[in-house]
C-alpha positions as CSV (number, residue, x, y, z in Angstrom):
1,X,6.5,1.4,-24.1
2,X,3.8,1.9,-21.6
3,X,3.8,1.1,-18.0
4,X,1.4,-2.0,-18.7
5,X,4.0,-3.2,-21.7
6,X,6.2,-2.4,-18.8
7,X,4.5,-4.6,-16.2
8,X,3.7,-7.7,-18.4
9,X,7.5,-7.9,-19.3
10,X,8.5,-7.7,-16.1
11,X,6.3,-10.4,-14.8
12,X,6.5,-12.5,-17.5
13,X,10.4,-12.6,-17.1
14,X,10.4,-12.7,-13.7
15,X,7.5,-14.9,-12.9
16,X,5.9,-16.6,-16.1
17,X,9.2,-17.6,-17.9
18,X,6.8,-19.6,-20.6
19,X,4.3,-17.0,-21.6
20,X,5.2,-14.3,-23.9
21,X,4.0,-10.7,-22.3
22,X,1.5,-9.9,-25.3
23,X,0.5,-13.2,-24.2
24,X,-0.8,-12.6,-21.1
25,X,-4.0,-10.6,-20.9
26,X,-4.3,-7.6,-19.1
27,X,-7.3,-8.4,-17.1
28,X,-5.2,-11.9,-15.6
29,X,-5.9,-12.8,-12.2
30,X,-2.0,-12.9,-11.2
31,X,-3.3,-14.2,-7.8
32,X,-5.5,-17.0,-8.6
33,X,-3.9,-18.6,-11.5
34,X,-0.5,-19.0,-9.1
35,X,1.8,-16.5,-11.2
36,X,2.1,-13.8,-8.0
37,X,2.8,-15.6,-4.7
38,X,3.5,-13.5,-1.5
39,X,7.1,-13.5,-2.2
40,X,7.0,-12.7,-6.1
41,X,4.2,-9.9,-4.5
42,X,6.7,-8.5,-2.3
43,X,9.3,-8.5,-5.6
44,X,6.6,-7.1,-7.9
45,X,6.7,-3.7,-5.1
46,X,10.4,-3.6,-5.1
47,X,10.4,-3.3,-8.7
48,X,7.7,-0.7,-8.5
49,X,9.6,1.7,-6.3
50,X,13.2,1.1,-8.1
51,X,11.5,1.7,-11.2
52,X,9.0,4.0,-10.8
53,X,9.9,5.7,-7.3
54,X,6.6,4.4,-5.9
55,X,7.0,4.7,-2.1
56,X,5.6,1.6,-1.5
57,X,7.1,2.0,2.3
58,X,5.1,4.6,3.0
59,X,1.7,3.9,1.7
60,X,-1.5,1.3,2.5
61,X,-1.5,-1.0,-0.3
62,X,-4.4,-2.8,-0.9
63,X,-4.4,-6.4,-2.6
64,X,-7.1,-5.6,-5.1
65,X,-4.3,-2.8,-6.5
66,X,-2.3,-5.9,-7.7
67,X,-4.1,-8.4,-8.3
68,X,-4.1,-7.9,-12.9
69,X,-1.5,-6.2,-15.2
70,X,-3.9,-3.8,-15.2
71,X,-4.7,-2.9,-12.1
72,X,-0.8,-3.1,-11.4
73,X,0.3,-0.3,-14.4
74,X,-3.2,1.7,-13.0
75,X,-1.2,1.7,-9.2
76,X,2.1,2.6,-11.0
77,X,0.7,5.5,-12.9
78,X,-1.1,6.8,-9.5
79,X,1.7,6.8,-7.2
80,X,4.7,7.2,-9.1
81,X,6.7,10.2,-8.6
82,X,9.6,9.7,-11.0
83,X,9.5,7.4,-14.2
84,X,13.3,5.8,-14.0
């Protein structure tokens, strides 16, 4: 599985509950369509450093970096020191 399999599973079952992950395209603006809030942003990064060891504590995040699945696996892949 790849990390963008990875990161549409995750936030369909965390945040999308009615949308199937192959059903949510990767280019998705999590942001404006209401499916990433601040909260479930927040959540998205805790998930990211459990599961990836991303030290999202220690790093400027931009916005943009989350804002599709895409863009999300792409942050993953850069910053990630230890796939889980």
């Amino acid at each position: 599985m790849t990390t963008l399999d990875d990161v549409k599973k995750y936030i369909t079952e965390r945040f999308a509950p009615d949308t199937e992950p192959q059903g949510l395209p990767d280019d998705v603006d999590l942001n404006a369509t209401g499916i990433l809030t601040s909260v479930s942003t927040v959540q998205l990064l805790e998930w990211c450093g459990r599961t990836y060891r991303v030290p999202v504590n220690s790093m400027s995040i931009d916005p943009a970096q989350l804002s599709t699945p895409q863009r999300i696996a792409h942050f993953i892949d850069t910053h990630r020191t230890k796939q889980a």
